[in-house]
Every structure is written in structure tokens, then in C-alpha cells.
N, C-alpha and C positions, 0 to 999 in steps of 0.2 A: 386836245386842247392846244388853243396855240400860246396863250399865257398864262399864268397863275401869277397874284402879287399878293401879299400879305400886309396888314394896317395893324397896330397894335393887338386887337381882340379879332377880328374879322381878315376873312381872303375871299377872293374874285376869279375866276376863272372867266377868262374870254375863247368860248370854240371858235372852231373856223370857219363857223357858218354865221357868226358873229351873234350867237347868244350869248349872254352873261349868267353865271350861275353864282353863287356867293352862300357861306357860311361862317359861323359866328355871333359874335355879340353884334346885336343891330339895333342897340334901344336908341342912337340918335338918328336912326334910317339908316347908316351907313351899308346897309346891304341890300337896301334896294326894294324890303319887303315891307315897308311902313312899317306899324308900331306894334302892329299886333304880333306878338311873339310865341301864341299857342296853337299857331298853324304849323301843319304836321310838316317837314322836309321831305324830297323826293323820295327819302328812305322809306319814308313812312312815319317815321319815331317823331312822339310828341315831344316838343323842346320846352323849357323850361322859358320864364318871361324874356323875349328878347335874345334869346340861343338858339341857335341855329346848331344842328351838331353834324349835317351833311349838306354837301352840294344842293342846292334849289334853286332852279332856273328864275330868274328874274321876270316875269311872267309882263310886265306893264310893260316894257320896252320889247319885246323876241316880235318878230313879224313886224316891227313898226321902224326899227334904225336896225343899221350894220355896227356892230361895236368892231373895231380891229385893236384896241388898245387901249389896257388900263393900269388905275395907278392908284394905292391906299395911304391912308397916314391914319393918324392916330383917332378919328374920330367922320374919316370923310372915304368918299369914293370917285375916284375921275373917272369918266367913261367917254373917250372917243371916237366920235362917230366916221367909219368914211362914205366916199361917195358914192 
């Protein structure tokens, strides 16, 4: 991983191949995985509404933009793309 940042409930992880993975609380989207919160995490483990309890690859953006750098706050997620 080339960054990890952490928002009040939720973290991001940006690799170096510029996928995004993110876990936590995501009930305003802030992780990237819309609203449905009982899809399983890459661990496998079912989450609870809107919890995320491991890494899970952001799956709508990977193969589509380069993410090189992100950034959380208390209810949001920045993701910058490069070129």
C-alpha cells in the first residue's frame, strides 16, 4: 500500500497500482461501496448494516482511473486521480 488515511468511522487504503480498498462505517457512501452494507468484505465476513470490518477493494472505479492519493473526513472520501 502506498497510503492508508483514516475519516472519523471509515479508512482507505490507496495500492500502487492505484486501487482503492476501504473499510468501515459507509452508511453515507463514504467507502465507496453504496448503501448496501450486507455484502460480504474481501475477508469474506458478513458485516453488519453499513460495516465494513476488512479491506474491500472498491470494485466501481479499479480498472477504470489511477487513484495516487486520498484523503477522509468525518463523513466523506477524496480520491485523486492521476494521469
Amino acid at each position: 500500500m502506498q497510503q492508508v488515511c483514516c475519516g472519523a468511522s471509515h479508512c482507505i487504503a490507496v495500492a500502487s497500482t492505484g486501487d482503492v480498498y476501504s473499510w468501515g462505517y459507509g452508511g453515507m457512501g463514504a467507502t465507496g461501496h453504496g448503501r448496501d452494507g450486507m455484502a460480504k468484505s474481501s475477508l469474506g465476513e458478513e458485516g453488519s448494516p453499513c460495516q465494513k470490518s476488512g479491506p474491500r477493494l472498491v470494485s466501481c472505479i479499479s480498472g477504470v482511473v489511477r487513484i495516487v492519493q486520498a484523503s477522509a473526513g468525518l463523513a466523506h472520501t477524496l480520491l485523486l486521480s492521476g494521469i
